[in-house]
C-alpha positions as CSV (number, residue, x, y, z in Angstrom):
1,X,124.1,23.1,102.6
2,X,121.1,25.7,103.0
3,X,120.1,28.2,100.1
4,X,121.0,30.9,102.4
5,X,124.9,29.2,103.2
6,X,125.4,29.2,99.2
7,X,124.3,33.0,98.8
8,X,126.3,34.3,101.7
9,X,129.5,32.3,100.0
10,X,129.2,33.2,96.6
11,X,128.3,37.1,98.0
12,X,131.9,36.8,100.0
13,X,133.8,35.6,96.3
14,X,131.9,38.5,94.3
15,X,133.1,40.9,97.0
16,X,137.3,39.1,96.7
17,X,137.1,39.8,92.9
18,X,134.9,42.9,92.5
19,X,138.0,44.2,91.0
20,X,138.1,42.1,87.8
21,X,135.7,44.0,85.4
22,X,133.1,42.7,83.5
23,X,132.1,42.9,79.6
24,X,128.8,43.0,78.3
25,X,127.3,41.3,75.5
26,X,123.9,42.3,73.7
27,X,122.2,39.7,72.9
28,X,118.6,39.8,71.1
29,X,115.7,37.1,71.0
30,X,111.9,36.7,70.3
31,X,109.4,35.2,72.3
32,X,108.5,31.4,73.0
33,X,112.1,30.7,72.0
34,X,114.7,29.6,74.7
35,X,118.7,31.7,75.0
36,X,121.6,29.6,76.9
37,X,124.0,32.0,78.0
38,X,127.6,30.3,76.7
39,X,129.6,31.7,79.8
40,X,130.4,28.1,81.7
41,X,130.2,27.7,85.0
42,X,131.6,24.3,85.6
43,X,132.0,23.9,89.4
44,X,130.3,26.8,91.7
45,X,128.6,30.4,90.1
46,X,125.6,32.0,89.8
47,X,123.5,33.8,87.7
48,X,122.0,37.4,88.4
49,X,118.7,39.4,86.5
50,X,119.0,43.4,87.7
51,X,121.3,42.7,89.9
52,X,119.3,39.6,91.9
53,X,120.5,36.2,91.9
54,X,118.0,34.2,90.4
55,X,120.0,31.0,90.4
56,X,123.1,28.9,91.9
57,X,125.2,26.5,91.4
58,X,127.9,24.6,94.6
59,X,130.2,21.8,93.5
60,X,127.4,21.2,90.9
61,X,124.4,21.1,93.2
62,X,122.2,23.9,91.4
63,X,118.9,25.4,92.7
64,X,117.0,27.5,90.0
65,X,113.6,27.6,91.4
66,X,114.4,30.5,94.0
67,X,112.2,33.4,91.9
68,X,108.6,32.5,90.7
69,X,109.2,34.4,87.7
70,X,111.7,32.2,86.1
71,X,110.4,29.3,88.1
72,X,111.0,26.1,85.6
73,X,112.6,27.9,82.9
74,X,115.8,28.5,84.0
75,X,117.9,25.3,84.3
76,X,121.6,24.8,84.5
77,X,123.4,21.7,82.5
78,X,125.7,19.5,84.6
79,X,127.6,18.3,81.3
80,X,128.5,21.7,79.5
81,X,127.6,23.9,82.5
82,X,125.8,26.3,81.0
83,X,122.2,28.4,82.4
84,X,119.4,28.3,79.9
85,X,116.0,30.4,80.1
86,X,113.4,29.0,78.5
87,X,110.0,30.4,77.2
88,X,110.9,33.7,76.8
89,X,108.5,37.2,77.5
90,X,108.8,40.8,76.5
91,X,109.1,41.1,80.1
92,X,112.5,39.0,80.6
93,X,114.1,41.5,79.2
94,X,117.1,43.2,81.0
95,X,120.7,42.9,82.2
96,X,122.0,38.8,83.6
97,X,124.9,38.7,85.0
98,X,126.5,34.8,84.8
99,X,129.9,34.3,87.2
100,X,131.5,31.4,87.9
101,X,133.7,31.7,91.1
102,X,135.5,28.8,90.8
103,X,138.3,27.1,88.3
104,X,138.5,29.7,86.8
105,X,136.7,33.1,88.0
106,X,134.4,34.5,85.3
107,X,132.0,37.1,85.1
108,X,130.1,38.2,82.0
109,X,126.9,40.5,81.4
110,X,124.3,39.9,79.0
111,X,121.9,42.3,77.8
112,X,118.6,40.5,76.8
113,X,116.0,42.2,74.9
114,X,113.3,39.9,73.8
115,X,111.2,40.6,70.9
116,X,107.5,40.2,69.1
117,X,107.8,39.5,65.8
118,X,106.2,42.3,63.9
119,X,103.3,42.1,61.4
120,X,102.9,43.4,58.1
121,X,102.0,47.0,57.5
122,X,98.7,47.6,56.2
123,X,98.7,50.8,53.5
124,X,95.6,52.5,52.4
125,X,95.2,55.6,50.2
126,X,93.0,58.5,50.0
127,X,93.0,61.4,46.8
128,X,92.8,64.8,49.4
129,X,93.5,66.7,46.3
130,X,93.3,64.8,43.2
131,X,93.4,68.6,41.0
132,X,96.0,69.3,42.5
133,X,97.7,65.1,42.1
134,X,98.2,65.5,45.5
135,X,97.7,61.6,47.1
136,X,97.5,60.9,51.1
137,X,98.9,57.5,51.9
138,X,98.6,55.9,55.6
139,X,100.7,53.1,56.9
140,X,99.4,51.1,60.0
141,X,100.9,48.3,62.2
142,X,100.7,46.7,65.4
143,X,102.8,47.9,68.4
144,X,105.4,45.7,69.8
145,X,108.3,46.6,70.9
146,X,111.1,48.2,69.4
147,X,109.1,49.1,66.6
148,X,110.2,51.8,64.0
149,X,108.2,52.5,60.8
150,X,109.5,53.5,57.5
151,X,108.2,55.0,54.3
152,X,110.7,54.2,51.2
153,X,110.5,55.7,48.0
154,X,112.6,53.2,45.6
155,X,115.7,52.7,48.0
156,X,115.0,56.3,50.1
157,X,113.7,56.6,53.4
158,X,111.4,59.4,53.0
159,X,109.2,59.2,56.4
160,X,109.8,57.2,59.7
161,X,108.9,57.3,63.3
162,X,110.6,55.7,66.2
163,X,108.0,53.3,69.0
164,X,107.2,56.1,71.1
165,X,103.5,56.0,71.3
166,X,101.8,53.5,73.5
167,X,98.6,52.7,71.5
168,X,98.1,49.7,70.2
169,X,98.8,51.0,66.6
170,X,101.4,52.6,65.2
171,X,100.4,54.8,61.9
172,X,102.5,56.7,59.7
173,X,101.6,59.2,57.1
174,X,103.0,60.1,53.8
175,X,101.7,62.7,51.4
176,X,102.8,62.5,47.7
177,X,102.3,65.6,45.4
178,X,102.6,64.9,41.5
179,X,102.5,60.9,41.9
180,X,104.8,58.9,39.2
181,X,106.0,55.5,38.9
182,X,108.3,54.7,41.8
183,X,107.5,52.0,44.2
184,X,106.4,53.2,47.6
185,X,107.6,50.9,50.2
186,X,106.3,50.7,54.0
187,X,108.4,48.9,56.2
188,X,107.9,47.5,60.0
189,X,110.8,46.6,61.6
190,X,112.3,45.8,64.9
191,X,115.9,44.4,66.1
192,X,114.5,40.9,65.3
193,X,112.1,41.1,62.3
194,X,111.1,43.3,59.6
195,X,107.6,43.4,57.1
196,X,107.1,45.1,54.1
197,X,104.0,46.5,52.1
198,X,104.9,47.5,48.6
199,X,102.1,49.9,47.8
200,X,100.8,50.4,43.8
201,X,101.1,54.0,43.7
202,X,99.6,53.5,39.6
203,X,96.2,51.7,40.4
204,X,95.1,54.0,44.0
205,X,97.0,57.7,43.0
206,X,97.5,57.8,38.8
207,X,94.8,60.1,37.3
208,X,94.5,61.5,34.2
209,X,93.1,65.3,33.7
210,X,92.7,64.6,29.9
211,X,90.8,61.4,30.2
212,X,88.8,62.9,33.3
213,X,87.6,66.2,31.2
214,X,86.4,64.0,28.5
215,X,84.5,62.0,31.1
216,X,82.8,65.1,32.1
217,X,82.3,66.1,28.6
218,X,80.8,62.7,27.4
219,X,78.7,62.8,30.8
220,X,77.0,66.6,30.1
221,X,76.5,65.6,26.0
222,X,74.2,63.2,27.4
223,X,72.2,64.9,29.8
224,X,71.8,67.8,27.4
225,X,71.0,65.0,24.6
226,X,68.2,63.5,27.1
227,X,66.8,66.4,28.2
228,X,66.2,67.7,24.8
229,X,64.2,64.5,23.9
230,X,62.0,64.6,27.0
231,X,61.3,68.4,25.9
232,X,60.3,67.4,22.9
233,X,58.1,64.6,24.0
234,X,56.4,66.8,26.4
235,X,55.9,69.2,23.6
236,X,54.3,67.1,21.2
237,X,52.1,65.3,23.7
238,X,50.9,68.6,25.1
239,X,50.1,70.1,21.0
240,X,48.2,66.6,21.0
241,X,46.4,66.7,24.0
242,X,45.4,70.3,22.9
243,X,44.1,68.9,19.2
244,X,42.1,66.0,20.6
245,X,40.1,68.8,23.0
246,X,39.6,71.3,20.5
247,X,38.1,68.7,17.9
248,X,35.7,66.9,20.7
249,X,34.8,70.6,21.7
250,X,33.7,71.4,18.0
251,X,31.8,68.5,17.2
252,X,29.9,68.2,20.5
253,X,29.0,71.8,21.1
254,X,28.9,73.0,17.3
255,X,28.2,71.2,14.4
256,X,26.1,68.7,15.0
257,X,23.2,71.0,16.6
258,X,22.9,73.3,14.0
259,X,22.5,70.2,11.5
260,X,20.1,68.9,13.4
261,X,18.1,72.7,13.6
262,X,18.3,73.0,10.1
263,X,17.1,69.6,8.9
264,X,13.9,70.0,11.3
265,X,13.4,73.4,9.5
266,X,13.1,72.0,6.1
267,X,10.2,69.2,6.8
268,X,7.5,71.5,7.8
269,X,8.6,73.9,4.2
270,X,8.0,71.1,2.5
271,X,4.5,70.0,3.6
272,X,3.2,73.5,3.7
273,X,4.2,73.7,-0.2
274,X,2.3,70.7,-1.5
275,X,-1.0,71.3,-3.5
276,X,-4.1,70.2,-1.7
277,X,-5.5,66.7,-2.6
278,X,-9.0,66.8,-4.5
279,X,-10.5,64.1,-5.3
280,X,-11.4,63.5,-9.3
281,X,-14.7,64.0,-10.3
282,X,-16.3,61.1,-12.3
């Protein structure tokens, strides 16, 4: 019997029991992991994605391979009679309808939604005002879906934002004024996983006023302490230069010529007052 024999049969059942309603079950998953959908379909059934039957079973003949998409991943057990899709995506997501039209008549919906696992938040911190002890915190994490981001202050949600932005980040802000103690918590989360970053709001926010002035007074006693030494040194080597030119200058240009002046003064004095020499008479 041909693909299209099998459709046009099991189309002709749906339309006889089209009156027997059907439940719907949500069912969430992650990638690279596999689902079995537990509604049996022993004999003859079929099983639908958006409304497109992507897979059928006759008197236990089965033929999964008629949508490339789900082309050897979805494969249907002869023994328990049950449809598994294998390898999930993000993009397998979406309503499957399994019926089996035959001993007994069973229709069930499934609502898939497949998953990333999501990745631990990164926090950093910045002092915007630290006079003011006011501290800027940013949470960051990859986009997947379903993502939802949470700032927690002890066991308070205190800032979160839903997946609605289609970057490849997702960030989320937190101001704190007057920091303390408490534990500041980011958490990424989706229906499948959740990370946390627990963020040390003592080591990146905490400052102290008191221990800061004294900083700034310590700092300014020891420029004033230098720069009073380097006047001082300046001073005295400028008095010394001043010395060492003034005493060169005297005995270079005064004292030495007017010695020399005098001394040649006195040897001619000296001469001219000596008595002739006579010679003695014998």
């Amino acid at each position: 019997m041909t693909t299209n024999t099998w459709t046009l049969l099991i189309t002709c059942l749906r339309v006889t029991f089209t009156s027997v309603s059907a439940e719907r079950t949500v069912v969430n998953s992650v990638v690279r992991t596999s689902l079995t959908f537990p509604t049996r379909v022993p004999l003859s059934g079929n099983i639908l994605y958006e409304g497109k039957t992507i897979g059928q079973v006759f008197n236990k003949v089965t033929d999964t391979d008629t949508v490339e998409r789900f082309k050897n991943r979805l494969h249907w057990d002869i023994h328990t009679g049950l449809f598994t899709l294998t390898d999930l995506n993000t993009g397998d997501s979406g309503v499957y309808t399994v019926e089996s039209i035959k001993d007994p008549y069973v229709e069930v919906e499934y609502q898939l939604e497949v998953y990333e696992t999501v990745s631990v938040p990164n926090v950093t911190a910045t002092h915007s005002s630290p006079d003011n002890n006011l501290c800027s915190l940013l949470c960051s994490v990859r986009n997947v879906r379903g993502l939802s981001l949470f700032w927690y202050k002890g066991n308070m949600i205190i800032n979160h934002t839903g997946n609605s932005s289609l970057n490849a980040t997702v960030y989320l802000p937190l101001e704190i004024q007057n920091p303390d103690n408490d534990s500041f918590t980011c958490v990424a989360s989706n229906p499948f996983s959740n990370k946390t970053t627990t963020f040390d709001i003592t080591t990146h926010c905490l400052h102290s006023p008191a221990v800061e002035d004294r900083t700034h007074y310590i700092v300014a006693a020891v420029l004033s302490t230098v720069f009073v030494v380097a006047a001082v040194v300046v001073a005295v080597f400028l008095k010394r230069r001043r010395w060492v030119k003034e005493s060169s200058h005297y005995t270079e240009g005064s004292h030495v010529p007017v010695y020399k002046t005098c001394f040649l003064n006195e040897i001619p004095e000296r001469v001219t007052e000596k008595e002739p020499f006579h010679s003695k008479q014998i």
